[in-house]
N, C-alpha and C positions, 0 to 999 in steps of 0.2 A: 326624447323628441329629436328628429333629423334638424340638423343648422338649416335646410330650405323651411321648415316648417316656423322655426321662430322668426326667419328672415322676414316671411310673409305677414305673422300676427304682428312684428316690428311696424312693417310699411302699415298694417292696419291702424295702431297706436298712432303713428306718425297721421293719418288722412285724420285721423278722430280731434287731434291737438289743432290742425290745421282748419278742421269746420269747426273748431270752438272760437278758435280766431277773426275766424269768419262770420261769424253769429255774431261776433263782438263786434266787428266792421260795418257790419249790419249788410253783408254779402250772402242771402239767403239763400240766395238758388245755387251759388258756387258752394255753399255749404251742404244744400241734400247733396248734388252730386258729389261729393267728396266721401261724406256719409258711406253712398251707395260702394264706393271703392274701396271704403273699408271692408265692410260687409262681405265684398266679395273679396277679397285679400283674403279674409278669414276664412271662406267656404274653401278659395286655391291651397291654403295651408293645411284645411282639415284632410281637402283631399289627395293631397301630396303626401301629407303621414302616412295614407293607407294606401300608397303606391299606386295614387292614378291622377293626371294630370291632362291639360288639356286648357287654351287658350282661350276660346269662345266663351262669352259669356252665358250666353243659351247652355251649353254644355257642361260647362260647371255647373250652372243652376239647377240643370236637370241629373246630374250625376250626384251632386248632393245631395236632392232630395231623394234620390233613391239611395244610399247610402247613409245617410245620415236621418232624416224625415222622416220618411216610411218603416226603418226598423225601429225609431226612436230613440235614437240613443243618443239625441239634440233634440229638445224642446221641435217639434215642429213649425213652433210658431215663428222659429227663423228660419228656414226654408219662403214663409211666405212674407217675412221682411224683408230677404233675398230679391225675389220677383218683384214685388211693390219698388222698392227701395230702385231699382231697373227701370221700370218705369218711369218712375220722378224723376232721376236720373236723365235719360234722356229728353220729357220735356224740357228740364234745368235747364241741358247745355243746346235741343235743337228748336224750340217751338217756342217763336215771338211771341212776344205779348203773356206770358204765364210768369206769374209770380207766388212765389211763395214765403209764407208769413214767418217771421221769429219761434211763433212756435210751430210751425210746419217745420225747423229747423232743427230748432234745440228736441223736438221726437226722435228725429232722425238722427241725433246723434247718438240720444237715447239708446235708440234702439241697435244702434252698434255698438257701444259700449254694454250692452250686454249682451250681444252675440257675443264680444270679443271673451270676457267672462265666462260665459256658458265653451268656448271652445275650450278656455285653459284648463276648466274645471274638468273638462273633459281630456285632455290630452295629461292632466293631472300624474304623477304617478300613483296616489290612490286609485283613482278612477281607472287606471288598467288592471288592477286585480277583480276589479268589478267593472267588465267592459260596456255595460249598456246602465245609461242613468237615465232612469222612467221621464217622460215627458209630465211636463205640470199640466195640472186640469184647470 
């Protein structure tokens, strides 16, 4: 694995510890979007392994899912935690008045905490002698 690529699942680990804290503060909306930073930490890292990078989040999003999504060889259903996860995100930090609940929270960390998973597993060195691991039904 490149040193930029653990850098990235690092800062992910790190936003994950940080919305758990937050959960615990009982800072929920600071918590999805922290979440959502993960998540995307880990799509910049997956896609920096395979030599392509790119700052926007639209762009990652969409260069993931075609890279990652669409051949399968990441669960797609993070691809569409990705996007969601963007949205919430943005409500969180720009749209008064939206709240969201403890377990609006703790999902969302959920659900980065096994993106993060599903990427190691993949960037695994087993998982490269077998480079595509089938998406779950």
């Amino acid at each position: 694995m490149k040193p930029e690529t653990t850098e990235y699942l690092e800062k992910a680990e790190e936003n994950i510890r940080a919305a758990d804290m937050l959960i615990a503060a009982q800072f929920f909306e600071i918590a999805v979007s922290r979440t959502y930073y993960a998540m995307f930490y880990i799509a910049e890292g997956l896609l920096w392994e395979e030599g392509l990078e790119s700052s926007s989040h639209k762009a990652i999003q969409s260069q993931y899912g075609k890279l990652f999504a669409k051949t399968g060889k990441i669960d797609p259903k993070f691809h569409r935690l990705l996007i969601s996860g963007f949205t919430k995100r943005q409500a969180a930090d720009y749209v008064r008045g939206v709240e969201f609940t403890e377990q609006d929270a703790i999902e969302a960390a959920n659900a980065a905490e096994e993106f993060l998973a599903a990427a190691k597993k993949y960037l695994s060195p087993e998982a490269s002698s077998n480079p595509q691991i089938p998406a779950e039904e």
